[in-house]
C-alpha positions as CSV (number, residue, x, y, z in Angstrom):
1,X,-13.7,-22.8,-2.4
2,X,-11.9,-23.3,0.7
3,X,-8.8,-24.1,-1.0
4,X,-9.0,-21.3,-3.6
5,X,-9.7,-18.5,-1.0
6,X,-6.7,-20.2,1.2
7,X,-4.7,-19.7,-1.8
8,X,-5.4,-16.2,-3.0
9,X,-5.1,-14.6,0.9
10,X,-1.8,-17.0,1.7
11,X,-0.7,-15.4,-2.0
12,X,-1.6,-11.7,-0.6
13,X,0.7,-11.9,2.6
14,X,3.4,-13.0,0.4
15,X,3.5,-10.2,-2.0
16,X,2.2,-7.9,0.2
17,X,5.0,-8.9,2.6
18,X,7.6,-8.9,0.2
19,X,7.0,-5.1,-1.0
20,X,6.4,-3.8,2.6
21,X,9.9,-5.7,3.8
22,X,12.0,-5.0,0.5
23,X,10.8,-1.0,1.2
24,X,12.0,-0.9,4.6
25,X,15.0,-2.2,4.3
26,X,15.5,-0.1,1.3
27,X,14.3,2.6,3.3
28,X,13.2,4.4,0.0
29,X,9.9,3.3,-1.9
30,X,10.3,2.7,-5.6
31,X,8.1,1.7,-8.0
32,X,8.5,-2.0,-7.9
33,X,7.1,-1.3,-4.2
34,X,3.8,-0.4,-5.3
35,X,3.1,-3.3,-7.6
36,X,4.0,-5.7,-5.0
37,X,1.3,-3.7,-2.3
38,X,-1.2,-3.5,-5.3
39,X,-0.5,-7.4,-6.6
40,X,-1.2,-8.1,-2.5
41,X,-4.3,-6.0,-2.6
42,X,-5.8,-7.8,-5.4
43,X,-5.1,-11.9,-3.9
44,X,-6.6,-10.0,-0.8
45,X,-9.9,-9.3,-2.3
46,X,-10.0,-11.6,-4.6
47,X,-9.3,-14.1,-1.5
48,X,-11.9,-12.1,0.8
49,X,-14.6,-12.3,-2.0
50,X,-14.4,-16.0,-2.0
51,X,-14.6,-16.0,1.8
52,X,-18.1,-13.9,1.3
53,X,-19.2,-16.3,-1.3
54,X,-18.5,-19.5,1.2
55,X,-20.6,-17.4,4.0
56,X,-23.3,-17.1,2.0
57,X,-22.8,-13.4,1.0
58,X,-23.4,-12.3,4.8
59,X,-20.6,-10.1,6.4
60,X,-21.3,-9.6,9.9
61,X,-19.8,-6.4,11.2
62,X,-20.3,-7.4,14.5
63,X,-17.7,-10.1,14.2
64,X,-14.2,-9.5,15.5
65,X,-12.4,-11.5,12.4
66,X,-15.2,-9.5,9.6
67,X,-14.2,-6.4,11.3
68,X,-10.4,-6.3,11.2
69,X,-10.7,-7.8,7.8
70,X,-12.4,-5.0,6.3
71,X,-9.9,-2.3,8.6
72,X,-7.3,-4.3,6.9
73,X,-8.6,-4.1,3.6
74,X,-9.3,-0.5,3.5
75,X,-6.1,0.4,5.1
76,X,-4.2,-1.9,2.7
77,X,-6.1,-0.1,-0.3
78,X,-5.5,3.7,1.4
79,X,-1.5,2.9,1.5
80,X,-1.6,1.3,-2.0
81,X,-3.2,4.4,-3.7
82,X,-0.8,6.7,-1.2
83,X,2.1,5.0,-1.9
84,X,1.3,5.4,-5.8
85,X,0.6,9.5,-4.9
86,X,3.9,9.5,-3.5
87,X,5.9,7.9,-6.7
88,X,3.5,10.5,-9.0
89,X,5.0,13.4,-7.3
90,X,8.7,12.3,-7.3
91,X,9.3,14.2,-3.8
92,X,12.5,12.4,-2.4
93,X,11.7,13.2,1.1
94,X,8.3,11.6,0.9
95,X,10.0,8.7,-0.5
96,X,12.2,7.7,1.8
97,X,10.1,8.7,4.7
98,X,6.8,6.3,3.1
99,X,8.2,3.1,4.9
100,X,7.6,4.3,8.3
101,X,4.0,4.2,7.8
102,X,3.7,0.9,5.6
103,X,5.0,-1.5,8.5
104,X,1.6,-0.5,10.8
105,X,-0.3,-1.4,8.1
106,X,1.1,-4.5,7.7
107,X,0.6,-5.8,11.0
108,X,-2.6,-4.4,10.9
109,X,-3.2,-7.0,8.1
110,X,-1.4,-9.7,9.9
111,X,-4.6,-9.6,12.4
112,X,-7.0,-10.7,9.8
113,X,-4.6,-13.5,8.5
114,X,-4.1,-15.2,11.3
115,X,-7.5,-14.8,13.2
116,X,-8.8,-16.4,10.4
117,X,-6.3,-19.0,10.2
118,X,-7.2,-20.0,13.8
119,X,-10.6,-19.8,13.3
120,X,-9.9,-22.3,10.6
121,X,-8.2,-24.6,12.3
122,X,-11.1,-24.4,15.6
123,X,-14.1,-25.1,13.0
C-alpha cells in the first residue's frame, strides 16, 4: 500500500505541477489547464485515501503533516472548481489574471509532499 499511495501522490505533483507551470508561463489559463489541476486532484486523494487506509482510518488533526495535507487538499480542490468557473464564464481578464493565484497554492501543496516524504524516510 505503501508503494501504491507513493505512486498516486508522486503522480499528483506531476500533473498538478505540469498545469500550474504550463499556466504561468502561458500566463493565460486554458482549458487543458484545468484537466491537468483536476487529473492532480484525483492521484491526490486517491493517494491520501490510501495513506488513511495504511493509518488505520485515523486522521489526527493535531498532526502538523495531517493538517497541511488536508489545507492542501481543500485549497487544491477550491482552485480546481475556480479555475473551471473561470473557463465557464469566458472573461479574458479573469483568465489571464487566474495564474497569479495558482502558484500559492502550489506551494502550499508542496508542504504536504515533502513533509511526508521526510517523514517517510525518518520512520
Amino acid at each position: 500500500m505503501l508503494i501504491i499511495s507513493t505512486i498516486l501522490i508522486t503522480l499528483a505533483l506531476v500533473f498538478y505541477s505540469a498545469g500550474i507551470w504550463a499556466e504561468r508561463f502561458a500566463r493565460y489559463l486554458k482549458p487543458w489547464h484545468i484537466v491537468l489541476f483536476w487529473t492532480g486532484f484525483v492521484f491526490d486523494v486517491a493517494g491520501t485515501a490510501f495513506m488513511h487506509k495504511m493509518a488505520g482510518g485515523l486522521f489526527d488533526l493535531k498532526d502538523p503533516h495531517t493538517l497541511t495535507g488536508q489545507l492542501a487538499l481543500w485549497l487544491m480542490l477550491a482552485h480546481a472548481i475556480w479555475a473551471t468557473v473561470v473557463i465557464r464564464k469566458g472573461q479574458e481578464s479573469m483568465k489571464t489574471k487566474f495564474h497569479r493565484y495558482s502558484i500559492f497554492v502550489w506551494l502550499v501543496w508542496l508542504v504536504p509532499y515533502f513533509g511526508g516524504m521526510f517523514l517517510a524516510m525518518e520512520g
